[in-house]
C-alpha positions as CSV (number, residue, x, y, z in Angstrom):
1,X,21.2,-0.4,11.2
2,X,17.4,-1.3,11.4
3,X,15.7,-0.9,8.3
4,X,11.9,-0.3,7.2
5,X,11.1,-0.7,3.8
6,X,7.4,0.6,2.1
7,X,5.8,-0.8,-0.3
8,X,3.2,1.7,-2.3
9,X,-0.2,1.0,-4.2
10,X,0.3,-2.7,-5.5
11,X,-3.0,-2.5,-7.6
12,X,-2.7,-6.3,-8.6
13,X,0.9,-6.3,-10.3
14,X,1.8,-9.7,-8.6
15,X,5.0,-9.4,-10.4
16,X,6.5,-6.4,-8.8
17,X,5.6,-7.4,-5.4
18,X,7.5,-10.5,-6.3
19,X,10.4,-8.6,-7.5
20,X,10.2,-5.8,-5.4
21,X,10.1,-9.1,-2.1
22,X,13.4,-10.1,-3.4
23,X,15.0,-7.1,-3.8
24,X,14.1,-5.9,0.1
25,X,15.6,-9.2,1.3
26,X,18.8,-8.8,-0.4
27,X,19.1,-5.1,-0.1
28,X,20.4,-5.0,3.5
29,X,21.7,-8.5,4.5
30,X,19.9,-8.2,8.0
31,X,15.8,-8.8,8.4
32,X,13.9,-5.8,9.2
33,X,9.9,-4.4,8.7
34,X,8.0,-4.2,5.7
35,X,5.1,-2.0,5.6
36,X,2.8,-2.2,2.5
37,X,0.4,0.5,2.3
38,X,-2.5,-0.2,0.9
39,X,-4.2,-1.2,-2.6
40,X,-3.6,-4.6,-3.4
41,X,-6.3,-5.4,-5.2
42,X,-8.1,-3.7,-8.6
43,X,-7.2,-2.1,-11.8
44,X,-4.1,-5.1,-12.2
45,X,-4.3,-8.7,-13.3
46,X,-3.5,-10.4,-10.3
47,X,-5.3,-9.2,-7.3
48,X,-5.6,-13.2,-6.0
49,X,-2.5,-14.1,-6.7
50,X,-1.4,-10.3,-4.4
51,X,-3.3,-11.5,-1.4
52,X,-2.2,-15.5,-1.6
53,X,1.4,-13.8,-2.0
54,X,0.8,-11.9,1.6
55,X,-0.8,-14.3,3.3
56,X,2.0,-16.7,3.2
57,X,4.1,-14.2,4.7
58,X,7.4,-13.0,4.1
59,X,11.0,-14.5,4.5
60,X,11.6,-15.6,8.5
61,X,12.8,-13.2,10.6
62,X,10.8,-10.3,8.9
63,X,8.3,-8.4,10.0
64,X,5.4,-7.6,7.2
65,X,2.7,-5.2,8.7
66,X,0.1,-4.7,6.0
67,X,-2.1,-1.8,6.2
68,X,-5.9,-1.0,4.3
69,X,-6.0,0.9,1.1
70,X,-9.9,2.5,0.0
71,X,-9.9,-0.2,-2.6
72,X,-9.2,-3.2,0.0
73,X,-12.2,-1.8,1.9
74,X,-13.9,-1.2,-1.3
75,X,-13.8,-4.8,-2.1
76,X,-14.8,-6.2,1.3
77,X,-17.6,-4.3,1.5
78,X,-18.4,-5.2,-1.6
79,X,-18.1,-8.9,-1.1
80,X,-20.7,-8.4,1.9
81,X,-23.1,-6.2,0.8
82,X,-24.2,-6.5,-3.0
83,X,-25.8,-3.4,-3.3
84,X,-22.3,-1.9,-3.2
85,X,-20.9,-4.1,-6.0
86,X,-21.4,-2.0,-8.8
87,X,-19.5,0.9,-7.4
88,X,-16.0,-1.1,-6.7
89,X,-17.1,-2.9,-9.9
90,X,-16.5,0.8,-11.9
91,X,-13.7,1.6,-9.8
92,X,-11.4,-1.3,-11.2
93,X,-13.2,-4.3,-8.8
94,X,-13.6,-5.7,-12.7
95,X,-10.1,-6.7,-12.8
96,X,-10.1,-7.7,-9.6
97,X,-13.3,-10.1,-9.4
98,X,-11.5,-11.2,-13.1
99,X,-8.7,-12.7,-11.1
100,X,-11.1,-14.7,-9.3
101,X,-12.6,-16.1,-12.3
102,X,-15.2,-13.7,-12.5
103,X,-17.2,-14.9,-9.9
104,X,-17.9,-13.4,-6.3
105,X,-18.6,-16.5,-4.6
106,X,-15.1,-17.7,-5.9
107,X,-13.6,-15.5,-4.0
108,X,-12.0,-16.9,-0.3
109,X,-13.3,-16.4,2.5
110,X,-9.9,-16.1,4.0
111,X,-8.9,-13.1,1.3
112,X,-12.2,-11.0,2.4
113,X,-11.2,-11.6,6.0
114,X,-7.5,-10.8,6.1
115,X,-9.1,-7.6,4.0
116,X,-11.4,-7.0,7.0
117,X,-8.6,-6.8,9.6
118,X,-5.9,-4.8,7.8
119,X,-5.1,-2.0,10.0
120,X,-5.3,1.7,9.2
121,X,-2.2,2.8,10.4
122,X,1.5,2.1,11.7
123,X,3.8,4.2,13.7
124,X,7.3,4.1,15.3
125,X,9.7,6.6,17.0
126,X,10.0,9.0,13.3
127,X,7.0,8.4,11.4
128,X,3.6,7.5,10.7
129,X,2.9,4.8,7.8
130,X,-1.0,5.3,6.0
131,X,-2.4,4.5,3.0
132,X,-3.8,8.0,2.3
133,X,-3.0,10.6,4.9
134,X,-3.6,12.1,8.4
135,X,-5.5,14.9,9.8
136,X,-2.8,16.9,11.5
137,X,-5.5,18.7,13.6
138,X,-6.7,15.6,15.4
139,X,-5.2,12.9,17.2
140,X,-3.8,9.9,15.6
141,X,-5.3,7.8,17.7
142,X,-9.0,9.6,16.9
143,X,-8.1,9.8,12.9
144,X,-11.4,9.3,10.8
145,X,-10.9,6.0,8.7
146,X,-11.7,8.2,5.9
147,X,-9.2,10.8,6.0
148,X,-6.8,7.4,6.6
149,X,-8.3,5.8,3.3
150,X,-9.4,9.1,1.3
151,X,-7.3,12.0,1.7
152,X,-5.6,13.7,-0.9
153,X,-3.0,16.5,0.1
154,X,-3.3,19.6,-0.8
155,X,-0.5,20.1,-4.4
156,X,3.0,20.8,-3.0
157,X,1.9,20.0,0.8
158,X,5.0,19.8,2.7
159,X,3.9,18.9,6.2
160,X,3.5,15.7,8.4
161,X,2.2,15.3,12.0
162,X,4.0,17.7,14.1
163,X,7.3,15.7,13.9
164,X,6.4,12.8,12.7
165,X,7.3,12.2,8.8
166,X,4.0,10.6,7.1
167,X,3.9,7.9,4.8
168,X,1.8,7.1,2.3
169,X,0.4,6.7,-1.4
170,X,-3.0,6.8,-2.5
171,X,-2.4,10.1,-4.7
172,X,-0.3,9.1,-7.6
173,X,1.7,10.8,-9.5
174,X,3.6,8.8,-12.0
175,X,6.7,11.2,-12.0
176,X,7.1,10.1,-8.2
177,X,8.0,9.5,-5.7
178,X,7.0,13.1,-4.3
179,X,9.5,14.2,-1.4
180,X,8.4,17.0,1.2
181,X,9.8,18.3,4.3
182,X,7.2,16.4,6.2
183,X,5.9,13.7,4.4
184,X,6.9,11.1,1.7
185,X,4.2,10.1,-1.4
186,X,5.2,6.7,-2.8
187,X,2.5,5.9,-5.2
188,X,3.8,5.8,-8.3
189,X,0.9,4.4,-10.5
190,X,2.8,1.3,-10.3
191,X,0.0,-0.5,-12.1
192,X,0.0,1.2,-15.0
193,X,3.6,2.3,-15.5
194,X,5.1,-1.1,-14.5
195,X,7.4,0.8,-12.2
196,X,6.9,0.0,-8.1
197,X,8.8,2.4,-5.8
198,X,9.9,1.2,-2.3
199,X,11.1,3.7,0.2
200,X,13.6,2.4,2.5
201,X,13.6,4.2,5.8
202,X,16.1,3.9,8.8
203,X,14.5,3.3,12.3
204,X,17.4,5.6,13.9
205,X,17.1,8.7,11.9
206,X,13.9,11.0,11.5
207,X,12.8,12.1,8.4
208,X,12.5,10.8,4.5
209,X,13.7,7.9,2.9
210,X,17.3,7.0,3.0
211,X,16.9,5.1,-0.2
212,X,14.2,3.9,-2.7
213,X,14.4,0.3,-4.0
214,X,12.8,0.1,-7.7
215,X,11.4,-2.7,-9.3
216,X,10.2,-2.6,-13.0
217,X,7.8,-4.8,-15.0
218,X,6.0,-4.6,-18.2
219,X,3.5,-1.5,-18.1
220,X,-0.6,-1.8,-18.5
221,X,-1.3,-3.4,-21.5
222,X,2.4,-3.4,-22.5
């Protein structure tokens, strides 16, 4: 059985991607795709220490496809055009530029670049994997990057992209995962309530998660 596994709004908490790493390697015994979603950086402690963590890559064999949260494009821009520093700066860039030392030009100019070139969105046979949502109206390959980065669902939305499942994060709700008919909201303020959900979906079969892997840490300021 091939195997994709999601990883929701990291937000800096280098220690459940760590954990949450291991646990999708052992989980199945056979490699399959990871697809993170989005949000690596700000709000957390450990925004750097995120992005060193996916640039090395993941265990041979495995496939990581890493896509662009509104805060990883928050922070790039940011990083190459001052004027919008002060925004990501209020919007929890503070805790990322503090994992950096506090200081902008500390900051790689590999890490701005593999923010750069994350794509917006991934899709197989039964879904479509974004950090925010899709415009069901429009076609996916003319969606607006902000609807990909910005969207929030309307409360109780149940519908994906005709029949496609969508999945993504971006809207938390701490209580999550949320679970519709049509689409599959992961974000589970990992950052804050030390508690990372990863949906585990199987290649062969339409639809929702099969499984959720959950990884737990201490939570903010905890």
């Amino acid at each position: 059985m091939s195997l994709t596994y999601v990883i929701p709004d990291i937000h800096g908490r280098d220690d459940l991607l760590g954990r949450a790493l291991t646990k999708i390697a052992a989980y199945g015994g056979e490699a399959g795709i990871i697809v993170a979603i989005g949000d690596y950086v700000d709000k957390g402690p450990d925004s750097r220490q995120v992005i060193d963590r996916l640039l090395s890559g993941v265990a041979d064999g495995w496939r990581l496809i890493a896509l662009k949260g509104n805060h990883d494009a928050m922070m790039e821009q940011a990083l190459r055009n001052p004027a919008k520093m002060a925004s990501w700066l209020e919007k929890g860039g503070d805790a990322a530029l503090a994992s950096y030392g506090g200081d902008p030009f500390a900051v790689p100019q590999t890490h701005i670049a593999w923010l750069d070139r994350l794509q917006l969105m991934h899709v197989d046979a039964h879904r479509v994997y974004v950090h925010a949502g899709v415009d069901p109206e429009v076609p996916l390959d003319r969606q607006d990057e902000v609807t990909m980065l910005w969207k929030r669902y309307p409360k109780g939305y149940k519908h994906g992209f005709g029949e496609l499942h969508v999945v993504h994060g971006h809207d938390n709700d701490p209580d999550g995962p949320l679970l519709y008919e049509g689409r599959t909201n992961l974000d589970t303020l990992a950052w804050r309530t030390g508690r990372l959900t990863v949906g585990v979906f199987d290649d062969d079969k339409a639809g929702g998660p099969v499984d959720f892997i959950v990884v737990t840490g201490p939570p903010a300021g905890g």
